[in-house]
PyMOL Python script that loads the backbone (N, CA, C, O; Angstrom):
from pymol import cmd

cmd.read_pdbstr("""\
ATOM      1  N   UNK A   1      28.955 -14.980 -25.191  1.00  0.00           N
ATOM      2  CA  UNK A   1      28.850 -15.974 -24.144  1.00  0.00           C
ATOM      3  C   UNK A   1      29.230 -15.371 -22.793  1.00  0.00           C
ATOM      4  O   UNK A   1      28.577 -15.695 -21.800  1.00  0.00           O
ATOM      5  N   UNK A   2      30.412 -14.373 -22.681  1.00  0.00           N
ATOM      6  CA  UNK A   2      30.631 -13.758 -21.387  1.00  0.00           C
ATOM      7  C   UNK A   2      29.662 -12.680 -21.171  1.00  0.00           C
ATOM      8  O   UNK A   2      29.610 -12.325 -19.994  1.00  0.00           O
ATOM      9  N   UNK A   3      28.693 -11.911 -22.164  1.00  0.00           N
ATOM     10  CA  UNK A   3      27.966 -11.122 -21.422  1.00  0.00           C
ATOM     11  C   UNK A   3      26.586 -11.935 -20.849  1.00  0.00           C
ATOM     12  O   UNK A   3      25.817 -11.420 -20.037  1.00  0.00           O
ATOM     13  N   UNK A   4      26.455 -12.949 -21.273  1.00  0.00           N
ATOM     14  CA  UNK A   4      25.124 -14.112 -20.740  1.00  0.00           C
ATOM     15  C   UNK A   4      25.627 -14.331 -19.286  1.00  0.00           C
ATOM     16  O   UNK A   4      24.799 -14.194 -18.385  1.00  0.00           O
ATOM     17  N   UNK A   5      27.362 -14.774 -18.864  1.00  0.00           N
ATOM     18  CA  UNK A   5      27.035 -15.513 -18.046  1.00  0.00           C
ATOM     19  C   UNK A   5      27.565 -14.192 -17.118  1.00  0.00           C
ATOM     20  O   UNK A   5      27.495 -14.372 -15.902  1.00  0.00           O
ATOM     21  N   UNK A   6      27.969 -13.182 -17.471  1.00  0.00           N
ATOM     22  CA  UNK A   6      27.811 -11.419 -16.387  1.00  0.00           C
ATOM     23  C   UNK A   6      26.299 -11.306 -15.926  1.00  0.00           C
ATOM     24  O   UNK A   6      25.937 -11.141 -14.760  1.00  0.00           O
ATOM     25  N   UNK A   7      25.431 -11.427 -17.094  1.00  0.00           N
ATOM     26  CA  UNK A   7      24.064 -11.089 -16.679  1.00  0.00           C
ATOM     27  C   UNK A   7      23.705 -12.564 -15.554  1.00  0.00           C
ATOM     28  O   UNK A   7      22.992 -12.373 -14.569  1.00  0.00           O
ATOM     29  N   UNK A   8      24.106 -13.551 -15.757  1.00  0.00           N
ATOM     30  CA  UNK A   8      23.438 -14.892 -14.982  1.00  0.00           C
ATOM     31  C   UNK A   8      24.246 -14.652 -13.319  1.00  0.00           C
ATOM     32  O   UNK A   8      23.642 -14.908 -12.278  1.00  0.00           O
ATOM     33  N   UNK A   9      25.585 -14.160 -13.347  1.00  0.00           N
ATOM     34  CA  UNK A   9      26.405 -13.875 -12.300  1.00  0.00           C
ATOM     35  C   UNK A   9      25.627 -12.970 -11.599  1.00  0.00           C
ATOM     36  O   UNK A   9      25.005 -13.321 -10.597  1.00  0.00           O
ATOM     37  N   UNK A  10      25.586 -11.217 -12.264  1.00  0.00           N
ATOM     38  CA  UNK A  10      24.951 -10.752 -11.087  1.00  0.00           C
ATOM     39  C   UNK A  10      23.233 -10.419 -10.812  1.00  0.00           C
ATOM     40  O   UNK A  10      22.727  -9.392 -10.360  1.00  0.00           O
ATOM     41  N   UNK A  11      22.464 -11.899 -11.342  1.00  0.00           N
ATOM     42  CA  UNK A  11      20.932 -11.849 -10.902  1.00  0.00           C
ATOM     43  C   UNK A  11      20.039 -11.368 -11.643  1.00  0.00           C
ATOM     44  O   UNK A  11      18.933 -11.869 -11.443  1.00  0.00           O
ATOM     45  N   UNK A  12      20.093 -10.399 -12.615  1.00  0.00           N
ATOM     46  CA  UNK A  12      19.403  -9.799 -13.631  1.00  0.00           C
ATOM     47  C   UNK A  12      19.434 -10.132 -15.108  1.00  0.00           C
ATOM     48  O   UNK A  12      20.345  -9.729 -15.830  1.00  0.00           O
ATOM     49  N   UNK A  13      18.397 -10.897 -15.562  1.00  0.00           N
ATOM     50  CA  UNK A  13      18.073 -11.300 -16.591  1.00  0.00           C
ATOM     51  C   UNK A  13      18.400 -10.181 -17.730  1.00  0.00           C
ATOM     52  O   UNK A  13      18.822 -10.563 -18.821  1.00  0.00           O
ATOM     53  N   UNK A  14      18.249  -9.141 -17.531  1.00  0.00           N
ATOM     54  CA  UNK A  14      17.942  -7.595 -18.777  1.00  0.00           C
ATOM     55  C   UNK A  14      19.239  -6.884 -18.399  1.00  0.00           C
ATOM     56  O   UNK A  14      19.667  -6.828 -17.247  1.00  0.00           O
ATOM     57  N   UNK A  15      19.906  -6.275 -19.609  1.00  0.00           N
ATOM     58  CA  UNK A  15      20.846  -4.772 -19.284  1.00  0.00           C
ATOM     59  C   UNK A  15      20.126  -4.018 -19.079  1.00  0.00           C
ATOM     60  O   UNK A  15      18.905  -4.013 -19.233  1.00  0.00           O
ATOM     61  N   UNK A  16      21.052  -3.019 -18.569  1.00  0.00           N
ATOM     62  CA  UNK A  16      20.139  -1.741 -17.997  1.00  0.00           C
ATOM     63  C   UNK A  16      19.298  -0.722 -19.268  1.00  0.00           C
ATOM     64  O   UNK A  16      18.352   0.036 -19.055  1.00  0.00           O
ATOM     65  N   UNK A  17      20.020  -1.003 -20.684  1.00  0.00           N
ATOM     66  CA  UNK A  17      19.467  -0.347 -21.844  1.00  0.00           C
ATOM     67  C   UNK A  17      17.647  -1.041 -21.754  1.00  0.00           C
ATOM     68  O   UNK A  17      16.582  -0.489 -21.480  1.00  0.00           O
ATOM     69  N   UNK A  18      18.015  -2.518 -22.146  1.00  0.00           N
ATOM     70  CA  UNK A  18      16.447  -2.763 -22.387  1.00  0.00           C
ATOM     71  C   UNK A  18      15.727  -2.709 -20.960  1.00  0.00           C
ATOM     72  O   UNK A  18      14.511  -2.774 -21.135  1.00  0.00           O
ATOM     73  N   UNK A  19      16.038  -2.622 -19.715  1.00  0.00           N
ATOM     74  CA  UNK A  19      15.217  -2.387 -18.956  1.00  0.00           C
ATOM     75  C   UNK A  19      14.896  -0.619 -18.867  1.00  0.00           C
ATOM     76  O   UNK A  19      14.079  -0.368 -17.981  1.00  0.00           O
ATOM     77  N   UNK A  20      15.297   0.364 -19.476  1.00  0.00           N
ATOM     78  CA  UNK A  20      15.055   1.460 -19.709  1.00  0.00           C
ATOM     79  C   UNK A  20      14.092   1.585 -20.857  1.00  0.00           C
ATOM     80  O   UNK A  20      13.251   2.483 -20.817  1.00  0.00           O
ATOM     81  N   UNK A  21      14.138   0.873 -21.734  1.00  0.00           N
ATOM     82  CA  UNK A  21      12.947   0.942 -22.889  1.00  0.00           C
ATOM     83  C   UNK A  21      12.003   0.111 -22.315  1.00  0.00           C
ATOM     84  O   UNK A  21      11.038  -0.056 -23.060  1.00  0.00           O
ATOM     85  N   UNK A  22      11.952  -0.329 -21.515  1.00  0.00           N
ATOM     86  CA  UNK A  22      10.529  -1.071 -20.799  1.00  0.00           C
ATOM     87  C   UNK A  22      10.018  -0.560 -19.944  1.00  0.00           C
ATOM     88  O   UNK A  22       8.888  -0.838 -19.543  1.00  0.00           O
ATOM     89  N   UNK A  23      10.718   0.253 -19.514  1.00  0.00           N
ATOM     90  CA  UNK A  23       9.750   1.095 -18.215  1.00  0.00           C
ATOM     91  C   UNK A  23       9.580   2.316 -19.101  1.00  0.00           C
ATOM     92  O   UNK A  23       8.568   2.867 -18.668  1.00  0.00           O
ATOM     93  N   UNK A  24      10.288   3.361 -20.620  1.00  0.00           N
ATOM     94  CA  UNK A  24       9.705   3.956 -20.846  1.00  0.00           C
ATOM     95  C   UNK A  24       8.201   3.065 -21.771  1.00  0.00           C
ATOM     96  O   UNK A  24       7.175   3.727 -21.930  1.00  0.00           O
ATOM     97  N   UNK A  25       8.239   2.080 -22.122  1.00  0.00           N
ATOM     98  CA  UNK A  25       7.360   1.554 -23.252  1.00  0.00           C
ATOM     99  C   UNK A  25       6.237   1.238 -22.027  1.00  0.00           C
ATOM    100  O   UNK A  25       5.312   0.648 -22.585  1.00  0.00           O
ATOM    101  N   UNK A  26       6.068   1.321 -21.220  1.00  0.00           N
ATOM    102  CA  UNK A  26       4.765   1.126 -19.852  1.00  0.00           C
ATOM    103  C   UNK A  26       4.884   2.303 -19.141  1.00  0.00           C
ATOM    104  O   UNK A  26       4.260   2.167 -18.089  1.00  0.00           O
ATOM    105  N   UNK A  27       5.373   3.352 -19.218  1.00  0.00           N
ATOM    106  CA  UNK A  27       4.428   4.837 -18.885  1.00  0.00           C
ATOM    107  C   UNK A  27       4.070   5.063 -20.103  1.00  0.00           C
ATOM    108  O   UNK A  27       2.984   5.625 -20.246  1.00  0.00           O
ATOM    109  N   UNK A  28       4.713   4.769 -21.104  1.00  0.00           N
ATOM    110  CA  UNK A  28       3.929   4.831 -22.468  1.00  0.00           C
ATOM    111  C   UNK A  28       2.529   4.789 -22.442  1.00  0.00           C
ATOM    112  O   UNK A  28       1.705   5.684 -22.631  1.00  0.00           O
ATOM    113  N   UNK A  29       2.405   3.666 -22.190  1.00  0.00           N
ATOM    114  CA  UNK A  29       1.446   2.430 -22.398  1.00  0.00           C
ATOM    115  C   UNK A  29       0.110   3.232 -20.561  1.00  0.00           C
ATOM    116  O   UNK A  29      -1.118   3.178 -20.491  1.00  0.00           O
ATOM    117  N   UNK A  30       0.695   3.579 -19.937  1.00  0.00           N
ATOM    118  CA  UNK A  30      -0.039   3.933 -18.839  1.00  0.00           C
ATOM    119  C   UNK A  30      -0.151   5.943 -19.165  1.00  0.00           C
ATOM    120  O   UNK A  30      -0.919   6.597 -18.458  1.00  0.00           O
ATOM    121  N   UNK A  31       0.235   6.263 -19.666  1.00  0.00           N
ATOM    122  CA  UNK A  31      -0.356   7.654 -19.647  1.00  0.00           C
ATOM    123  C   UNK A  31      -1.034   7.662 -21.033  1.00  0.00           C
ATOM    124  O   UNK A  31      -1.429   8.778 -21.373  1.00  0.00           O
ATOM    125  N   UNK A  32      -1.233   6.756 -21.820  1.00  0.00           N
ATOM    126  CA  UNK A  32      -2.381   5.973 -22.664  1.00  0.00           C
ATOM    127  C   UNK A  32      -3.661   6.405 -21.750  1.00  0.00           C
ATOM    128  O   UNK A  32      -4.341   7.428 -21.818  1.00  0.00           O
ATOM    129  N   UNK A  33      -3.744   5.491 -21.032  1.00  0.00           N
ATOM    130  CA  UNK A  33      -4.822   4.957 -20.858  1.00  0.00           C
ATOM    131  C   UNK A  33      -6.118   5.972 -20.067  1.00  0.00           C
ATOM    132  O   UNK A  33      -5.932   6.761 -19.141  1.00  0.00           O
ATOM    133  N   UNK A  34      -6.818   5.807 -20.431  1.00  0.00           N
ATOM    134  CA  UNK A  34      -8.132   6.458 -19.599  1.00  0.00           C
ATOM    135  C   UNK A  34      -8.248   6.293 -18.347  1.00  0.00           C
ATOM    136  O   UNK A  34      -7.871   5.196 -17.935  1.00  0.00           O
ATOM    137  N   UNK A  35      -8.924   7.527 -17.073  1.00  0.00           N
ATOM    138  CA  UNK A  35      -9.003   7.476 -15.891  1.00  0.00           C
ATOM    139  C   UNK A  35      -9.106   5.930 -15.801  1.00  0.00           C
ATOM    140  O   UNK A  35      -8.304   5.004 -15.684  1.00  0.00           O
ATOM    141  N   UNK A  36     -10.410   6.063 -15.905  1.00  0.00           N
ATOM    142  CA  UNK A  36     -10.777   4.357 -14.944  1.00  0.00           C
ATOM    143  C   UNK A  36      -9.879   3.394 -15.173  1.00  0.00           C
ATOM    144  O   UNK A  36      -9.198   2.855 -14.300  1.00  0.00           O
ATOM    145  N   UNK A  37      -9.842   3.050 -16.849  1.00  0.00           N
ATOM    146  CA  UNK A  37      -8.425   2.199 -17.548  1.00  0.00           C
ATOM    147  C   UNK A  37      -7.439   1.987 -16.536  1.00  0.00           C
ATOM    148  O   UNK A  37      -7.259   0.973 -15.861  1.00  0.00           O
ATOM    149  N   UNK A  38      -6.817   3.083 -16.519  1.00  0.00           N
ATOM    150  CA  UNK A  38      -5.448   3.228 -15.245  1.00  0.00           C
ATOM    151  C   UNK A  38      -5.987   3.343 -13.987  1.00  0.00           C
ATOM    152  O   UNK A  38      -4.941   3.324 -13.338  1.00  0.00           O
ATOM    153  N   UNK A  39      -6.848   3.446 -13.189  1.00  0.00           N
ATOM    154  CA  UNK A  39      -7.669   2.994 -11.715  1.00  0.00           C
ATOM    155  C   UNK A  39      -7.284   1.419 -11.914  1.00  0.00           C
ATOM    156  O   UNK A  39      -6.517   0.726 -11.246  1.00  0.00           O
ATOM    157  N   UNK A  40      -8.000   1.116 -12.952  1.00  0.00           N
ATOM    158  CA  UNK A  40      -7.820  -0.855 -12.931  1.00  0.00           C
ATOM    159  C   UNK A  40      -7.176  -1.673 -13.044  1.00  0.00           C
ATOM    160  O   UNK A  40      -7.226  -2.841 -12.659  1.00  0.00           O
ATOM    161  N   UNK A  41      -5.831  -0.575 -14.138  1.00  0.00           N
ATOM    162  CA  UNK A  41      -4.545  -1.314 -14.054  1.00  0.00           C
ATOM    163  C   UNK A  41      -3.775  -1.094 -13.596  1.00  0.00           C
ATOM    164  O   UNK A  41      -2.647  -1.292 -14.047  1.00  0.00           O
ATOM    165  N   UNK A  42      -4.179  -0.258 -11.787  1.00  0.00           N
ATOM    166  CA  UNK A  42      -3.066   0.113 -10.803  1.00  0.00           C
ATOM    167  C   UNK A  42      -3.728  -0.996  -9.345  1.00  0.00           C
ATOM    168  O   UNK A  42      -3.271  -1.492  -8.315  1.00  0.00           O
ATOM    169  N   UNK A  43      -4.851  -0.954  -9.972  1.00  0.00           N
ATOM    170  CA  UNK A  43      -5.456  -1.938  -8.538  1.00  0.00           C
ATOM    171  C   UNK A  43      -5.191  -3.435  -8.517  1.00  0.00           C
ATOM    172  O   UNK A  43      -5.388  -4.066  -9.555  1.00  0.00           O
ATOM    173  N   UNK A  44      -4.709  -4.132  -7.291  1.00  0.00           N
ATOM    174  CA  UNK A  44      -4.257  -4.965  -6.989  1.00  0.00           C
ATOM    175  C   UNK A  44      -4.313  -5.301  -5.560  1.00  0.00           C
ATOM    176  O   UNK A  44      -4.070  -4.592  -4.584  1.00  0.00           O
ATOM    177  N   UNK A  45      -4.858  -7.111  -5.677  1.00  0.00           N
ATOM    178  CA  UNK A  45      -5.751  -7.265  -4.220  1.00  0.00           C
ATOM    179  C   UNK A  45      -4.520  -7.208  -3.108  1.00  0.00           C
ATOM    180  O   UNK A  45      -3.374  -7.487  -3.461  1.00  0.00           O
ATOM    181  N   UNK A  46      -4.765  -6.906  -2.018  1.00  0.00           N
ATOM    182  CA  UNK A  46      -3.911  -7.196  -0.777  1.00  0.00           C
ATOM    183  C   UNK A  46      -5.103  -7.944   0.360  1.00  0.00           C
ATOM    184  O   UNK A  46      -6.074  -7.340   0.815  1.00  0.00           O
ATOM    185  N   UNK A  47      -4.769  -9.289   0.645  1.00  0.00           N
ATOM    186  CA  UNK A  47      -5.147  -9.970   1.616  1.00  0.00           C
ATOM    187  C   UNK A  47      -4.903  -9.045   3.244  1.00  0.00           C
ATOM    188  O   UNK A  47      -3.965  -8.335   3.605  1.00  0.00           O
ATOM    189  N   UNK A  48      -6.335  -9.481   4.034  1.00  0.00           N
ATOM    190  CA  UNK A  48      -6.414  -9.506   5.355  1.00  0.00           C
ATOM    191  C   UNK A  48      -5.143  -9.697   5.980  1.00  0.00           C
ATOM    192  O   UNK A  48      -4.707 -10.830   5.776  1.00  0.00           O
ATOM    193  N   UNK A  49      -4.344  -8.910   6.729  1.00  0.00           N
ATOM    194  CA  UNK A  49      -3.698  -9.478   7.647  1.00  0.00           C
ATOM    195  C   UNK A  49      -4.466  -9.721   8.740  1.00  0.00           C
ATOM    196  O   UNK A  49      -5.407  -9.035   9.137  1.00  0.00           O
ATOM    197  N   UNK A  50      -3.782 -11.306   9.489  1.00  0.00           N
ATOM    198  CA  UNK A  50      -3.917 -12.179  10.787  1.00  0.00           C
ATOM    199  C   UNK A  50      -3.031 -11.857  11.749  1.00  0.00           C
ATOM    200  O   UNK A  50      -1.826 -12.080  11.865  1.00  0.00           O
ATOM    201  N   UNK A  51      -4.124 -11.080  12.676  1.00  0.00           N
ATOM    202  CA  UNK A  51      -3.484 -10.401  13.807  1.00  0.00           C
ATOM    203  C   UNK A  51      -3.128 -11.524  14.980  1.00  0.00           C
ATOM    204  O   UNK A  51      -3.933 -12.415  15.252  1.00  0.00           O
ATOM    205  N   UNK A  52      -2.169 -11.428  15.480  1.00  0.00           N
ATOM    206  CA  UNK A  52      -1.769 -11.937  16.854  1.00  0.00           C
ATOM    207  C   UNK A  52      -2.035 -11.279  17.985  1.00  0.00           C
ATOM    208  O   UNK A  52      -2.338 -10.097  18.143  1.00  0.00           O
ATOM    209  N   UNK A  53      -1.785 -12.854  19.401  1.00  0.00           N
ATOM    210  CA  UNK A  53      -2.825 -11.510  20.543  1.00  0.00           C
ATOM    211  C   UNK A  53      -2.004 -10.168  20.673  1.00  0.00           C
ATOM    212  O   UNK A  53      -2.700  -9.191  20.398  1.00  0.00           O
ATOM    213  N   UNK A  54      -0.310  -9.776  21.128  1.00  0.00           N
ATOM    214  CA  UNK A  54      -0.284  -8.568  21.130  1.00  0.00           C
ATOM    215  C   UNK A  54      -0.757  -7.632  20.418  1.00  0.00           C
ATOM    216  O   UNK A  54      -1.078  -6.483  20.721  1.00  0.00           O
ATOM    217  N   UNK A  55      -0.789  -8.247  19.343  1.00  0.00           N
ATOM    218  CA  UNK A  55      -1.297  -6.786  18.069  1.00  0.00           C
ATOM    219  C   UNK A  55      -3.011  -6.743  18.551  1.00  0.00           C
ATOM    220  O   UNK A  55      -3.717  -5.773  18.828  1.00  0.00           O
ATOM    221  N   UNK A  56      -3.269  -7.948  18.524  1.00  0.00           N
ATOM    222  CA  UNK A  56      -5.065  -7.887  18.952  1.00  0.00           C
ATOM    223  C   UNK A  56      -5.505  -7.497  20.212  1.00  0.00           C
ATOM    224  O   UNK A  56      -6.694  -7.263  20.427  1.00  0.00           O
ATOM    225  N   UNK A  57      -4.268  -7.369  21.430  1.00  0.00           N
ATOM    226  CA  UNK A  57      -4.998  -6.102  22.598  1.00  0.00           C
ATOM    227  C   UNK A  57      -4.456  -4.938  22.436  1.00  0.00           C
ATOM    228  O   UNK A  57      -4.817  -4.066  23.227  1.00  0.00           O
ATOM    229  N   UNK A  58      -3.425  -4.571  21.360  1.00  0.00           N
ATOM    230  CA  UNK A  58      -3.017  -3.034  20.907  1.00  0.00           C
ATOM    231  C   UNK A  58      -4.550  -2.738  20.317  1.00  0.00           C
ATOM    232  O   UNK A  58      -5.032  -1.640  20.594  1.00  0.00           O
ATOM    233  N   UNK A  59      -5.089  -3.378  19.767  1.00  0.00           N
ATOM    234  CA  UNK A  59      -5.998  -2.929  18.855  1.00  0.00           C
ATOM    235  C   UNK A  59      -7.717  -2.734  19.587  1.00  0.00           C
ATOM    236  O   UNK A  59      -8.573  -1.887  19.330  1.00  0.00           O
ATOM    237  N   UNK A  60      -7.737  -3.625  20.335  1.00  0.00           N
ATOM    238  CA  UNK A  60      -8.908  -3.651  21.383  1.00  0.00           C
ATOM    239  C   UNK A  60      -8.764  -2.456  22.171  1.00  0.00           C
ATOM    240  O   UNK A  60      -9.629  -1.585  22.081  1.00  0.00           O
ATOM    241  N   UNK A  61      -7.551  -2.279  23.102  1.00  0.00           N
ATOM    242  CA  UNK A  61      -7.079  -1.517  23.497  1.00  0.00           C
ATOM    243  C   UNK A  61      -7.515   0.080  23.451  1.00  0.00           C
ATOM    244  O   UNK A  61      -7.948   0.747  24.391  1.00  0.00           O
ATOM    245  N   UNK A  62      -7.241   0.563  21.884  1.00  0.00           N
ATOM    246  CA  UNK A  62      -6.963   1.182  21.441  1.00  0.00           C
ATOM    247  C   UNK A  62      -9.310   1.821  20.891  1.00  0.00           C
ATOM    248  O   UNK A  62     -10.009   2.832  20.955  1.00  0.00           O
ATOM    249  N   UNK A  63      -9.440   0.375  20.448  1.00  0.00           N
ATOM    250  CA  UNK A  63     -10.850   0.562  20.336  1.00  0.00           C
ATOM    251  C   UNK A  63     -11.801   0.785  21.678  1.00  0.00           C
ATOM    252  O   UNK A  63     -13.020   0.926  21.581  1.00  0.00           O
ATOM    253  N   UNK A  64     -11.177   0.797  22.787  1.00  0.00           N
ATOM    254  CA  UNK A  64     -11.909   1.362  24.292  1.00  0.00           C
ATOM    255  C   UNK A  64     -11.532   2.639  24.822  1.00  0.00           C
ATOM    256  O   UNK A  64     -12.069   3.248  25.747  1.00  0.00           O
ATOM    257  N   UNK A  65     -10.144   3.109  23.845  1.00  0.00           N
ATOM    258  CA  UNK A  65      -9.953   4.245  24.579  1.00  0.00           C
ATOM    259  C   UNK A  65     -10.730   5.004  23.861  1.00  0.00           C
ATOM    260  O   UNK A  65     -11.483   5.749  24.489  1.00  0.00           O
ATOM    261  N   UNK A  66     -10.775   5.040  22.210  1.00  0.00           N
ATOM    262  CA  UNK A  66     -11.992   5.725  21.799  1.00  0.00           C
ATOM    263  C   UNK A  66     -13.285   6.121  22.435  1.00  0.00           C
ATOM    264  O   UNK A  66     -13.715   7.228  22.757  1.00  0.00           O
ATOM    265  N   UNK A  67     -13.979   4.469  22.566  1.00  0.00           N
ATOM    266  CA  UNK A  67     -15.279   4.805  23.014  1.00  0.00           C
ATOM    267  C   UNK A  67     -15.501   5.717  24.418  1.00  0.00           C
ATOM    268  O   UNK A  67     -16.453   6.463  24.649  1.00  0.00           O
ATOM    269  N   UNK A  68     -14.179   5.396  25.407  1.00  0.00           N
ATOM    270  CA  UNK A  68     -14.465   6.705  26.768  1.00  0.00           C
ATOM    271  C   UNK A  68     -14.154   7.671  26.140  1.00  0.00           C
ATOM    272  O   UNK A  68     -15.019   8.498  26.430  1.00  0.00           O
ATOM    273  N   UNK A  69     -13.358   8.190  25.343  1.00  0.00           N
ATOM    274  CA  UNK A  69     -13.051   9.315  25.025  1.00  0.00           C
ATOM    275  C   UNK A  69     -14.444  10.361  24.705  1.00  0.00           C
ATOM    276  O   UNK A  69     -14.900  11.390  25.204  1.00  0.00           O
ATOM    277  N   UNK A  70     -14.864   9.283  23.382  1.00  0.00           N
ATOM    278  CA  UNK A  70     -16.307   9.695  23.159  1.00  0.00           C
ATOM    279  C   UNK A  70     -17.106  10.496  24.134  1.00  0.00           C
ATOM    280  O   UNK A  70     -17.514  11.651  24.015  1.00  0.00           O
ATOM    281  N   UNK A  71     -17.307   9.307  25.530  1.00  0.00           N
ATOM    282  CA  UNK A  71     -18.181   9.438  26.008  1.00  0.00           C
ATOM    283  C   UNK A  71     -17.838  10.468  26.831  1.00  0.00           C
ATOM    284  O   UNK A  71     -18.622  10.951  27.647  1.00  0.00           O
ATOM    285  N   UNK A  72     -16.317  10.966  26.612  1.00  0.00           N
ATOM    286  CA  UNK A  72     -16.036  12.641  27.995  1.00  0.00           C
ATOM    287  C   UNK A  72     -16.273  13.576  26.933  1.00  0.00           C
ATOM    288  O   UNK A  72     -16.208  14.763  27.253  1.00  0.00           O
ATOM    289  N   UNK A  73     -16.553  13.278  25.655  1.00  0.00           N
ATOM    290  CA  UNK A  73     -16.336  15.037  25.080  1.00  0.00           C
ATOM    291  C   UNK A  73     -17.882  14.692  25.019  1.00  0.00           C
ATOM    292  O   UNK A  73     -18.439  15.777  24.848  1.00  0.00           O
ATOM    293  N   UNK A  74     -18.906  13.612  25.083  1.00  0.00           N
ATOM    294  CA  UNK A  74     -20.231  13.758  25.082  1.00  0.00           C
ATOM    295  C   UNK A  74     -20.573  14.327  26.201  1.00  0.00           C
ATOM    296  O   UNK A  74     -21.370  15.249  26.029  1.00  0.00           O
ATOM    297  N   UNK A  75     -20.298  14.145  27.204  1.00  0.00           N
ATOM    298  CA  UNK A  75     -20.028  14.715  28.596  1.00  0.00           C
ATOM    299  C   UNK A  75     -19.999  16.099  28.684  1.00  0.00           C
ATOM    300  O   UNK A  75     -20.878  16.761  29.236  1.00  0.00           O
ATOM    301  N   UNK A  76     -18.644  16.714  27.956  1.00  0.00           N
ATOM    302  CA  UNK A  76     -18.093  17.771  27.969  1.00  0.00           C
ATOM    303  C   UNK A  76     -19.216  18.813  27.122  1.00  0.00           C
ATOM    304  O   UNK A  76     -19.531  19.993  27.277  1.00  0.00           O
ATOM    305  N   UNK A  77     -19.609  17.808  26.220  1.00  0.00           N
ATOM    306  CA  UNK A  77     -20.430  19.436  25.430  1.00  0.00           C
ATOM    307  C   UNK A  77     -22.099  19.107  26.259  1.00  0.00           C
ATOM    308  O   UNK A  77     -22.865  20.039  26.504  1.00  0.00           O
ATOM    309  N   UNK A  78     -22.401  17.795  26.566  1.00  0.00           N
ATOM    310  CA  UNK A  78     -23.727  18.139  27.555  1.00  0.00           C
ATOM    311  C   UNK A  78     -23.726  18.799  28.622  1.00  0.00           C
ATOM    312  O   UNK A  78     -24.875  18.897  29.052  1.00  0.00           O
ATOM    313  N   UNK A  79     -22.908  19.348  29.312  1.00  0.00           N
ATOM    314  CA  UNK A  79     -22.247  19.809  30.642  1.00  0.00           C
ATOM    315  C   UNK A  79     -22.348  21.260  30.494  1.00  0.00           C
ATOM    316  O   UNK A  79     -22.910  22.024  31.278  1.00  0.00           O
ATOM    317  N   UNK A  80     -21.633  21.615  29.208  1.00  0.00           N
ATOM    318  CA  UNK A  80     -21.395  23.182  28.532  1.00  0.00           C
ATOM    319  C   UNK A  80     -22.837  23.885  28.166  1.00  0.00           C
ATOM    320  O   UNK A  80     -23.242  25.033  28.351  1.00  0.00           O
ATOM    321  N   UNK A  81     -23.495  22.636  27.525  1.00  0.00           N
ATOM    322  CA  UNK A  81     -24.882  22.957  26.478  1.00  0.00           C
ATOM    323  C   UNK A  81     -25.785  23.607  28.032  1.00  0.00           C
ATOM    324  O   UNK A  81     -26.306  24.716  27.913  1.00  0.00           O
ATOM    325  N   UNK A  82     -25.914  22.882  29.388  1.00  0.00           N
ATOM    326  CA  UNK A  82     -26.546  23.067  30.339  1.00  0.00           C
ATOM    327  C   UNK A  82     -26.349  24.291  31.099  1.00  0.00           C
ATOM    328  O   UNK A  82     -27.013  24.502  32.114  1.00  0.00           O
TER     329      UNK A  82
END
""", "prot")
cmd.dss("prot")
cmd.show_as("cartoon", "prot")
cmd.util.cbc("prot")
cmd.orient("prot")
């Protein structure tokens, strides 16, 4: 009864023994598995982040300095090529 309510006190359902046979029993279980197998059971969706305006004129911003940039090294090697 006192090691139930140690485990309920500090937050963790498992001792550290059976949480050691569970993480070896799932690399087990994952160096099993075949390339793709393990591609599919490592992939996991992550949603769009929703940008705000600072982040959305860092990012605009950032997408104009490109395009001049572009357009000086297009510059730079038509200039050279001549």
């Amino acid at each position: 009864m006192a090691r139930k309510e140690e485990s309920q006190v500090s937050g963790s359902g498992c001792d550290p023994s059976s949480m050691d046979q569970a993480n070896s029993d799932q690399s087990w279980v994952l160096s099993s598995l075949e390339h793709d197998q393990l591609a599919r059971a490592k992939k996991h969706f992550i949603p769009r982040r929703h940008l705000k305006g600072p982040e959305l004129v860092v990012i605009w911003a950032l997408r104009i300095y490109l395009l001049f940039m572009m357009a000086v090294v297009g510059y730079q090697v038509w200039t050279a090529a001549h």
